[in-house]
N, C-alpha and C positions, 0 to 999 in steps of 0.2 A: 504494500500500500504506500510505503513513505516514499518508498525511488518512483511509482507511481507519477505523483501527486508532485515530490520535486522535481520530475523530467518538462511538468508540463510548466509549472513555475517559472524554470531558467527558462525554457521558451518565452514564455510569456513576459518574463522580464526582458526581455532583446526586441517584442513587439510593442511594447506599453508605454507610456510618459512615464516619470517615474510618481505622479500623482495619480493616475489610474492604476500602473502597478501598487500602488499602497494600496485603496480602494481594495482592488480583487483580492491581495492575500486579506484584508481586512473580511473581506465577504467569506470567503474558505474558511475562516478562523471561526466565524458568527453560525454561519450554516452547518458548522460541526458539535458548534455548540447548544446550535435547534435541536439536531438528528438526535445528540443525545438527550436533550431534556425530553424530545415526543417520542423519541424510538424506532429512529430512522436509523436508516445505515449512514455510517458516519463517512465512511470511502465516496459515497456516491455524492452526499454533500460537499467535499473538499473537493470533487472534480468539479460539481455543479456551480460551486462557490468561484471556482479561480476561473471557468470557463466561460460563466456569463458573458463577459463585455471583451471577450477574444477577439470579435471584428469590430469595435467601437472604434479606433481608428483608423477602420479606411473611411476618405475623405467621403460626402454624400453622394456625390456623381455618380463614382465609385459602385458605390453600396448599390445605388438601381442598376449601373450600370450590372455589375457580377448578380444579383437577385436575376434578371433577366436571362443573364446567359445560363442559369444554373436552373432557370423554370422555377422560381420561388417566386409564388403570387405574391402583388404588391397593390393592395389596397387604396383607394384614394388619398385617407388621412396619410399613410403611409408616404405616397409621394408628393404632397405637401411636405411633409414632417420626417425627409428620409433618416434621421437619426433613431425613430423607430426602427428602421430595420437590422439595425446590428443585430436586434432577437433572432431575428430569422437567421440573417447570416449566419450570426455568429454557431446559430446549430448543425447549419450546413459546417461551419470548419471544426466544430468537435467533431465531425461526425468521420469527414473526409479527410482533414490534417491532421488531426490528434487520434483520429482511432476509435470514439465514443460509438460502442454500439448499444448502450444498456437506452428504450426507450426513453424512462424515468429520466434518467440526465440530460439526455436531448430536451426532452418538453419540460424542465426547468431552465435552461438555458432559452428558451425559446419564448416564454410564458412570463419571464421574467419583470420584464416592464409595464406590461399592460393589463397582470394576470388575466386569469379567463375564470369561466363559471365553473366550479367542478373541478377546481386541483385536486392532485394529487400532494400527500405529504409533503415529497421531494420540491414539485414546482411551493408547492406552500413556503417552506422553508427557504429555496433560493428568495423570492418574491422580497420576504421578511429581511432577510440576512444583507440584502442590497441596498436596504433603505434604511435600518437601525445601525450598520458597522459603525466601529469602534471611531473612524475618522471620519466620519458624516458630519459635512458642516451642518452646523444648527437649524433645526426644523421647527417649525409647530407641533408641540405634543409628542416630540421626540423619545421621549426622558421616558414617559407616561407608554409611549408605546415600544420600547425598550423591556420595560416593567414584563408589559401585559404580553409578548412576541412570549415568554419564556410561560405562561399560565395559560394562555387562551388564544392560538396560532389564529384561529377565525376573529377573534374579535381583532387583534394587531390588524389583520389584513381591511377589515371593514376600517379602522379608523386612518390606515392608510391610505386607503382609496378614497375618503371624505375628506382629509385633507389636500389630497393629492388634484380633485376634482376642485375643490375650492379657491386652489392656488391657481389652476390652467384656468378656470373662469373669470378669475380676479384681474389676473396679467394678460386675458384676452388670446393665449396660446389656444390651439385647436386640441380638443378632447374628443380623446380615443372612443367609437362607441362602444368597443372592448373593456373597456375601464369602468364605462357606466352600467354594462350588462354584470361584468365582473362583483361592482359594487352593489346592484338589486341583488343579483343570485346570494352573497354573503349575508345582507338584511333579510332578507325573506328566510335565509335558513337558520338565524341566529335570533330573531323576535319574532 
């Protein structure tokens, strides 16, 4: 598991700024620490953790450009907003560059940013672990949803998503309808 998980690391440090390299080992760090507080597999977390934002810097051109060549549908918001699609990419290069065949790790990596209705632990845990890590500039309810990520993974995810929807509406950015289905599906199964 450790030469694993370091092989993909030093990769990814030679691909990363070294504030996104912080970031993801911070996320591998968080999502090992979900896996065991919920009773996940810890291995799957530390690859789902470091492999989320694997294609977060190619430029956005880019991103539509290689989504297209690779046949990964790209949704309207999407290409408005190509910075969404590193999810997708990015599952396409775990999958093809690093070797990732375990589903679960893909559709954490994939699922990541905009969750969807219907997670799995895994995608739950990556979801969580990307937005509470330890070097997360300060958020709204941060602290509070830190707390709760480690007691109650669904509620963390609902109060991230109502922040998360609060903030793209405030600042006028374009909201995922992924985000918003994401966000009913968790309230209707949690009240």
């Amino acid at each position: 598991m450790a030469s694993e998980t370091k092989k993909i690391a030093k990769a990814l440090e030679k691909e990363l700024d070294a504030k996104r390299y912080e970031h993801t080992i911070g996320v591998e760090y968080t999502a090992a620490a979900l896996a065991m507080a919920h009773g996940a597999s810890v291995k799957d977390a530390q690859i789902a953790g470091l492999l989320h934002d694997c294609a977060k810097a190619v430029p956005d051109d880019k991103k539509i450009a290689l989504c297209e060549k690779y046949g990964i549908p790209i949704r309207d918001v999407e290409r408005t907003n190509p910075g969404l699609l590193h999810a997708k990419l990015g599952r396409y290069f775990a999958e093809h560059e690093y070797g990732i065949d375990n589903p679960d790790i893909l559709g954490a990596i994939e699922w990541h940013t905009t969750g969807k209705p219907n997670m799995s632990l895994l995608e739950k845990i990556v979801f969580v672990a990307d937005y509470i890590e330890p070097s997360r500039k300060p958020l709204i309810n941060l602290e509070e949803i830190r707390h709760l990520a480690f007691k109650d993974i669904d509620k963390a995810i609902i109060q991230i998503l109502e922040d998360t929807l609060l903030y793209l509406g405030q600042s006028g950015r374009s909201i995922d309808s992924l985000t918003e289905q994401t966000y009913h599906f968790y309230c209707d199964k949690n009240y």
